[in-house]
C-alpha beads as a LAMMPS data file, in Angstrom:
LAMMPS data file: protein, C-alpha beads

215 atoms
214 bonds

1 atom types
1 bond types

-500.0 500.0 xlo xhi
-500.0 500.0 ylo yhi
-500.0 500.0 zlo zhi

Masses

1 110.0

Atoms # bond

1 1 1 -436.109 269.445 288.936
2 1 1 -433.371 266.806 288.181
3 1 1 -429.440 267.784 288.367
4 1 1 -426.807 265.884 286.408
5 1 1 -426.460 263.503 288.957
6 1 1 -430.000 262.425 288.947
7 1 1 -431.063 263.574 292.092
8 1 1 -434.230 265.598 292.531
9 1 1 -434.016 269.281 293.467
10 1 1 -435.823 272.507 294.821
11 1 1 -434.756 276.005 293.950
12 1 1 -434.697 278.293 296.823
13 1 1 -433.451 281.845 297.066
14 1 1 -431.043 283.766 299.522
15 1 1 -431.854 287.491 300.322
16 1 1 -428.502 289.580 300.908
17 1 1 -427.400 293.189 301.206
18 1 1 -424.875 294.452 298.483
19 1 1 -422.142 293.740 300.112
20 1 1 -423.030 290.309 301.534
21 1 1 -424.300 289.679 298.027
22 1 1 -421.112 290.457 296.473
23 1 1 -418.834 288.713 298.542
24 1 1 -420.981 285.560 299.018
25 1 1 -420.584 285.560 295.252
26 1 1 -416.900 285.999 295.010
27 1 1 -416.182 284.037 297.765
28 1 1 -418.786 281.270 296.447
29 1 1 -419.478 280.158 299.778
30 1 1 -422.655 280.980 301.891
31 1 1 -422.409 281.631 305.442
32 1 1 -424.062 279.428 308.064
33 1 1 -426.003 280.824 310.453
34 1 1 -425.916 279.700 314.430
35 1 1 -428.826 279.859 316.370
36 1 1 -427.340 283.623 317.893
37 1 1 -427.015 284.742 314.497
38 1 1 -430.920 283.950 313.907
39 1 1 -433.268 286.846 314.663
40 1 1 -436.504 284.858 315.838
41 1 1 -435.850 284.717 319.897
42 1 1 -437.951 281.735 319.389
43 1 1 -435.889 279.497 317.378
44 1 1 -435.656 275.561 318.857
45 1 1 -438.453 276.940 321.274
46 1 1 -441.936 275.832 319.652
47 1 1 -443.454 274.265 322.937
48 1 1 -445.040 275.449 325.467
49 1 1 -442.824 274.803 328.632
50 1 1 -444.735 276.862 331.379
51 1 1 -443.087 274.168 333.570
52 1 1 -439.719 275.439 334.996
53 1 1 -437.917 271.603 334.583
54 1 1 -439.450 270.950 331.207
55 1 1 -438.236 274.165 330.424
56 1 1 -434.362 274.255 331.855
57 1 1 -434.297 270.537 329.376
58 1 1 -435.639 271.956 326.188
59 1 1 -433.025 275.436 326.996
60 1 1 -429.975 273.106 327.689
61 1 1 -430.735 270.564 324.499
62 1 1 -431.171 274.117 322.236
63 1 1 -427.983 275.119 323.795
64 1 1 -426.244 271.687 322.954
65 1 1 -427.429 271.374 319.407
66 1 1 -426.166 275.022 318.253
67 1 1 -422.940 273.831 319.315
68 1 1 -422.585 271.495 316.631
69 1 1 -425.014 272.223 314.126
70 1 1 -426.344 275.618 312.020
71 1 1 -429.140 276.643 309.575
72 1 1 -429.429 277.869 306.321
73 1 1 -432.173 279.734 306.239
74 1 1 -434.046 280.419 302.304
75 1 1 -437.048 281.911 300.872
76 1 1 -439.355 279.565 298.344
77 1 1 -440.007 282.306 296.391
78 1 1 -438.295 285.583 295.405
79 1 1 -441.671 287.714 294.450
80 1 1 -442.319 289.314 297.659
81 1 1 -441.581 293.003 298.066
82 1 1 -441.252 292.549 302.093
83 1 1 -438.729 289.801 301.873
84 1 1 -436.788 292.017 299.593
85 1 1 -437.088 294.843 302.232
86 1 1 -436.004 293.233 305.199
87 1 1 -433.173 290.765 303.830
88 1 1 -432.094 292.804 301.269
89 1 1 -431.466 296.612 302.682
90 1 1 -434.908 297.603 301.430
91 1 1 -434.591 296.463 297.588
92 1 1 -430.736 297.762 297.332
93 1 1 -429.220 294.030 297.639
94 1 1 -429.203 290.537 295.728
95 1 1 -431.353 287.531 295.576
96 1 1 -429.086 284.306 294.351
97 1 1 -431.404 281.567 293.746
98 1 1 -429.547 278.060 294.006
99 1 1 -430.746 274.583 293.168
100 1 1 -430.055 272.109 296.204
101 1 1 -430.838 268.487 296.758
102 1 1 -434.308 267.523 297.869
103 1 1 -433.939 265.926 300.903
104 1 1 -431.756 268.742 302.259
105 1 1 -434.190 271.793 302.107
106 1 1 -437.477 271.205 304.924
107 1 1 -440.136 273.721 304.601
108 1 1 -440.979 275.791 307.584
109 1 1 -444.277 275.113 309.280
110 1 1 -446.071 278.110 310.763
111 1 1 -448.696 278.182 313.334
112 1 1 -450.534 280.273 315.731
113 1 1 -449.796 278.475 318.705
114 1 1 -447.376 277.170 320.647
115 1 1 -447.061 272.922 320.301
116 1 1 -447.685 270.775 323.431
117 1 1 -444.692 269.168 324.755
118 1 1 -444.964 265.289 325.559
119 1 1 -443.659 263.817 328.336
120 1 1 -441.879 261.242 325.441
121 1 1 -440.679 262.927 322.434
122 1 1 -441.394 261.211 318.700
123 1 1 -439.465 261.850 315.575
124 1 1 -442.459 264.113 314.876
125 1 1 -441.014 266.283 317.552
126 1 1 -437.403 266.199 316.882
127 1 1 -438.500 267.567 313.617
128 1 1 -441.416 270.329 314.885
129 1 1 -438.945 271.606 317.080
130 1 1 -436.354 272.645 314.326
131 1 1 -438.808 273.517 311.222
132 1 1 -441.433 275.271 313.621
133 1 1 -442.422 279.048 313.890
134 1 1 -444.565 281.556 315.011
135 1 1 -447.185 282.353 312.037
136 1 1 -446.427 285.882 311.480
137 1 1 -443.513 284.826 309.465
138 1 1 -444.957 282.854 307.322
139 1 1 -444.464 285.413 304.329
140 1 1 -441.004 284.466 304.357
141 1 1 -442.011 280.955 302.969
142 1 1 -439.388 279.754 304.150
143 1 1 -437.099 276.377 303.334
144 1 1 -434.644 275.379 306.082
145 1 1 -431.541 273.204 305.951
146 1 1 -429.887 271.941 309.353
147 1 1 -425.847 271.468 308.486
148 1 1 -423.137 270.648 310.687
149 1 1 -420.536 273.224 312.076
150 1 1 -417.228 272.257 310.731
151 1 1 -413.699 274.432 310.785
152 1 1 -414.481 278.119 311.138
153 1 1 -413.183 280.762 308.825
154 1 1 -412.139 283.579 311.635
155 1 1 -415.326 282.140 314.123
156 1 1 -417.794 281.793 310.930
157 1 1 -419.251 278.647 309.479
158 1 1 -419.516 278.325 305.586
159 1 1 -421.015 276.088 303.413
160 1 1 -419.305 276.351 299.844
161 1 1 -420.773 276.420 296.217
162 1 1 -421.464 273.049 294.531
163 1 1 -423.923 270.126 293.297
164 1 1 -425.523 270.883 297.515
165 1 1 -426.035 274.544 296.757
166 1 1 -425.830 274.989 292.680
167 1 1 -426.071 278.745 292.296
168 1 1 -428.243 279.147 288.954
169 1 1 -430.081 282.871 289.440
170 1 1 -428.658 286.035 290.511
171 1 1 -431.896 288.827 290.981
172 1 1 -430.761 292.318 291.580
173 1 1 -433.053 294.670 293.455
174 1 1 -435.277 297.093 292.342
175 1 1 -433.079 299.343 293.669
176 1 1 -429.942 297.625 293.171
177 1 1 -427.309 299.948 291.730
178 1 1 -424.637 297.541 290.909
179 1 1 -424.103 297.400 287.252
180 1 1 -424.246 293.639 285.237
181 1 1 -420.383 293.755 284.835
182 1 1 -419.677 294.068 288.552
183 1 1 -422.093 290.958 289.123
184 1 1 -420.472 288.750 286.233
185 1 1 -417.396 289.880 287.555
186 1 1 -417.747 288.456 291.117
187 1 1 -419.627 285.541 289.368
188 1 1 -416.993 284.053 287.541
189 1 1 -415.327 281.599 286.465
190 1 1 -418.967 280.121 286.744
191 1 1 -420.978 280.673 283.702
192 1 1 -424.384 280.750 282.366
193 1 1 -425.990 281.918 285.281
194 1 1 -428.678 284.323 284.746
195 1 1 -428.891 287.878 285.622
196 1 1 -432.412 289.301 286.721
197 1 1 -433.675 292.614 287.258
198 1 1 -435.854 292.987 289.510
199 1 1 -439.159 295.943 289.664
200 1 1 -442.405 296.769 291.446
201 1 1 -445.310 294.440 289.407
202 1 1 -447.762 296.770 287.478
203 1 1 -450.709 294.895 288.276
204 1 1 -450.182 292.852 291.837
205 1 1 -448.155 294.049 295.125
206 1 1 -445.282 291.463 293.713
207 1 1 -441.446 291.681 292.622
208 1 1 -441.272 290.792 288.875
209 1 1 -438.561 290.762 286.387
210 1 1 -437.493 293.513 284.691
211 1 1 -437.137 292.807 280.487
212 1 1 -435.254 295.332 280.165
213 1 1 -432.429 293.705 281.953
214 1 1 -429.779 295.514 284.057
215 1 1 -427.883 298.101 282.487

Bonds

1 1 1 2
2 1 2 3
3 1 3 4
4 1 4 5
5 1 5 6
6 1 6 7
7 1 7 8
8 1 8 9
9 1 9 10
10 1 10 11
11 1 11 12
12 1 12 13
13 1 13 14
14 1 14 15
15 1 15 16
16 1 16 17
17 1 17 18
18 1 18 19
19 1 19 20
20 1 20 21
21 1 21 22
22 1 22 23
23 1 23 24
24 1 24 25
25 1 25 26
26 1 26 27
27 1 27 28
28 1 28 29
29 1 29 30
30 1 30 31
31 1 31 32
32 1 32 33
33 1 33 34
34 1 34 35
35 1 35 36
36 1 36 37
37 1 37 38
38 1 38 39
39 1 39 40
40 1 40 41
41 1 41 42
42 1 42 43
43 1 43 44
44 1 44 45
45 1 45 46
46 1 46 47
47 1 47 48
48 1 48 49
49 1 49 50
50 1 50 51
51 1 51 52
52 1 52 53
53 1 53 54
54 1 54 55
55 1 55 56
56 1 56 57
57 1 57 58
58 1 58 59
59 1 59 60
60 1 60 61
61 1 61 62
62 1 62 63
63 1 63 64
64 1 64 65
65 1 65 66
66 1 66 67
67 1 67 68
68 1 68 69
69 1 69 70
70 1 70 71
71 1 71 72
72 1 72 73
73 1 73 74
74 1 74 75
75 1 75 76
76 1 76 77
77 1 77 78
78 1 78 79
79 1 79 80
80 1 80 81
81 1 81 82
82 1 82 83
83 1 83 84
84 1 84 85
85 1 85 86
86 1 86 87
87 1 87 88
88 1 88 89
89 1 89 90
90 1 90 91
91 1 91 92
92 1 92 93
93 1 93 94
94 1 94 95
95 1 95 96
96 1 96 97
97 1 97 98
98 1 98 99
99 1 99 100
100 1 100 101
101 1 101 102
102 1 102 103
103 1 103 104
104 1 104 105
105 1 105 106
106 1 106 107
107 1 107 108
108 1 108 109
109 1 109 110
110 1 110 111
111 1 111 112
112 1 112 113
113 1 113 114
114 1 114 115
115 1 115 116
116 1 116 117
117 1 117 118
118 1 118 119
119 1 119 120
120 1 120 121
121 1 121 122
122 1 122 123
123 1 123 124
124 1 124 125
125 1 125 126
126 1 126 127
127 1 127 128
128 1 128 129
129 1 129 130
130 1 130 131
131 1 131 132
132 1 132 133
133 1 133 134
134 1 134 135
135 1 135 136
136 1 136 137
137 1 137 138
138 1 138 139
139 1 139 140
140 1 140 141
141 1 141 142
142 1 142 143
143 1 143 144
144 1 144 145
145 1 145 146
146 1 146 147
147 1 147 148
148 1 148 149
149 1 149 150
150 1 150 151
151 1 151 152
152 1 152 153
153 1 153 154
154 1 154 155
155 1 155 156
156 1 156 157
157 1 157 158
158 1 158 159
159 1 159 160
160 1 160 161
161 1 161 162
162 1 162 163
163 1 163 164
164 1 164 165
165 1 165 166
166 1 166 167
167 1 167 168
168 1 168 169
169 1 169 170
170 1 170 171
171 1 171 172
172 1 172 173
173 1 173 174
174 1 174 175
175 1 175 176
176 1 176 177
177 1 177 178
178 1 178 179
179 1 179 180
180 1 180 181
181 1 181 182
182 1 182 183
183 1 183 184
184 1 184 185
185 1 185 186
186 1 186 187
187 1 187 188
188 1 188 189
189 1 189 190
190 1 190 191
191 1 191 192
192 1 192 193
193 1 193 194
194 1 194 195
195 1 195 196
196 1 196 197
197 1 197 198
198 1 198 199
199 1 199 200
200 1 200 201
201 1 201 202
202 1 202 203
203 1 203 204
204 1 204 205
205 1 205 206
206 1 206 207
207 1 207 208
208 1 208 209
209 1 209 210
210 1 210 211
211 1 211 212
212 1 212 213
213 1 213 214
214 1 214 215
């Protein structure tokens, strides 16, 4: 995709509980998460470090780096039911897909193993050690984007709505009760953006959008 600016884009989709939803909405802002707000113990530690000194340097460089910079953390996709059931209080929440530039958004690379740690890092390994995980999450599909803390709100980070994070979908849950006015309300003054209901596929263990719309 192409925005007005010309710039090439990927859609990519944040998973949120009601209220989250809601207020991430009204607010138009999204919240940046540190690495303590992540829920992967594992974050920043792909390699193997069964040595104790190679260990204390990768621990104290993940330690430096979280005090400056944060993740935003979306899904590819917004089809799979267990994605919906663990980020969004078990179908009940939102899904707001947004449009973001290219060369922001890195995809997540999942393996089975932990990577080898050289004794002289490459780029290759500045970038394995931020956009790597543990395969049993690769369901999430997920598309990362590494942002700098600036001024907290109250000891949060946000990143606000805009041509870096264009929302453009809003998906309400299966079992989402929250009626379309409520959503358009905490929507505007933006416009246009399309409301989706989401529902259990008939044919496929997927999420799928509901024609009939949300009442």
């Amino acid at each position: 995709m192409i925005n007005l600016l010309g710039k090439q884009t990927i859609r990519v989709y944040k998973f949120l509980d009601e209220r989250f939803g809601l207020k991430t909405l009204k607010e138009k802002r999204l919240k940046i998460s540190t690495l303590d707000d992540l829920n992967d113990p594992f974050e920043l530690l792909p390699f193997a470090v069964a040595d104790r000194s190679h260990r204390k340097a990768l621990n104290d460089a993940r330690k430096e780096w979280s005090h400056t910079r944060g993740i935003l953390c979306f899904s590819a996709d917004w089809r799979d039911p267990v994605v919906w059931a663990h980020y969004s209080d078990k179908h009940r929440g939102l899904c707001l897909g947004f449009d973001i530039p290219e060369e922001m958004g890195t995809a997540v690379r999942y393996v089975s193993e932990r990577l080898s740690l050289l004794e002289r890092l490459t780029p290759e390994d500045a970038t394995a050690w931020v956009f790597t995980k543990y395969d049993k999450w690769a369901y999430e599909k997920e598309i990362r984007c590494c942002v700098t803390l600036d001024e907290s709100v109250d000891g949060f980070y946000f990143l606000g709505f805009g041509e870096s994070l264009k929302l453009v979908e809003v998906i309400s849950g299966a079992r989402c009760k929250l009626s379309s006015e409520t959503i358009l309300e905490a929507v505007r003054p933006f416009s246009g953006v399309p409301l989706i209901k989401a529902r259990p596929g008939f044919r496929r263990f997927e999420i799928v959008e509901d024609r009939r719309g949300l009442k």
